[in-house]
C-alpha positions as CSV (number, residue, x, y, z in Angstrom):
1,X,11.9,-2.5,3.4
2,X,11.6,-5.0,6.5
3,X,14.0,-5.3,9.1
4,X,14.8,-8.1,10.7
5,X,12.2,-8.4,14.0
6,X,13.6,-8.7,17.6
7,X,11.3,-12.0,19.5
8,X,10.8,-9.7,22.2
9,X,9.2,-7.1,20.4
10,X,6.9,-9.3,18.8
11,X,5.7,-10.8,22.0
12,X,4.9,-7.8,24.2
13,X,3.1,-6.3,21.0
14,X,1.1,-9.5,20.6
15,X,0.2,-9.2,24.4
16,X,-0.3,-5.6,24.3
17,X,-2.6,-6.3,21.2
18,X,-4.5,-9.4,23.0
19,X,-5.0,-6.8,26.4
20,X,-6.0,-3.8,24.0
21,X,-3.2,-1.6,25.4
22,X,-1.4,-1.2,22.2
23,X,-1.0,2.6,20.5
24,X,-2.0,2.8,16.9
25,X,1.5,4.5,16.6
26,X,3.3,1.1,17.8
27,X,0.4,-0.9,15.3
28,X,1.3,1.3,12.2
29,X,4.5,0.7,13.0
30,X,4.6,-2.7,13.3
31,X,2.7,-3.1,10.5
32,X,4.6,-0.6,8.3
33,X,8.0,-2.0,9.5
34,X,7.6,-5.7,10.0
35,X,6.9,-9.6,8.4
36,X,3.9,-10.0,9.4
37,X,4.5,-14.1,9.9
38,X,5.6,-13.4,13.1
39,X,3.4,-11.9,14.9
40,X,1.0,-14.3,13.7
41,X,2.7,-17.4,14.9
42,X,2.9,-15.9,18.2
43,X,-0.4,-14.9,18.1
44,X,-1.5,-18.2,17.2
45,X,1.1,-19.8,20.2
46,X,-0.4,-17.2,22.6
47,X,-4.2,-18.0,21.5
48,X,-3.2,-21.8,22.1
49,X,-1.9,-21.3,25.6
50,X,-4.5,-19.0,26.5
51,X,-7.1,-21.1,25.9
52,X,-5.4,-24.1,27.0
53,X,-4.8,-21.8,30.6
54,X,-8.7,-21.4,30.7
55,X,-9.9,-24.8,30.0
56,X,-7.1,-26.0,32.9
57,X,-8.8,-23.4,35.1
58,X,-12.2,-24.3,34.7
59,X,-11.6,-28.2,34.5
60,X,-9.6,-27.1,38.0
61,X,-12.7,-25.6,39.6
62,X,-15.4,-28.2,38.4
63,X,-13.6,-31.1,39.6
């Protein structure tokens, strides 16, 4: 049974996940509890901004 997944929740586990901060309690029971097409489009959104973040950084510093 899946219940419907508050936005918030989603994003501090996918940042929690990303940092490696994230219990395997809160994992299971994300996993156990949850769609998982959530947490993979804000993985993907997070991924995206990260990396766009970086490459602003870096283009920053060179020029």
């Amino acid at each position: 049974m899946t219940k419907k997944t508050n936005i918030w929740r989603v994003i501090v586990s996918v940042l929690s996940a990303a940092m490696g901060i994230q219990s395997s309690k809160n994992m299971k029971q994300d996993c156990e509890n949850n769609s998982p097409l959530p947490y993979i489009i804000v993985g993907i959104c997070f991924t995206i901004i990260f990396v766009g973040t970086l490459l602003f950084i870096v283009h920053y510093v060179v020029l």
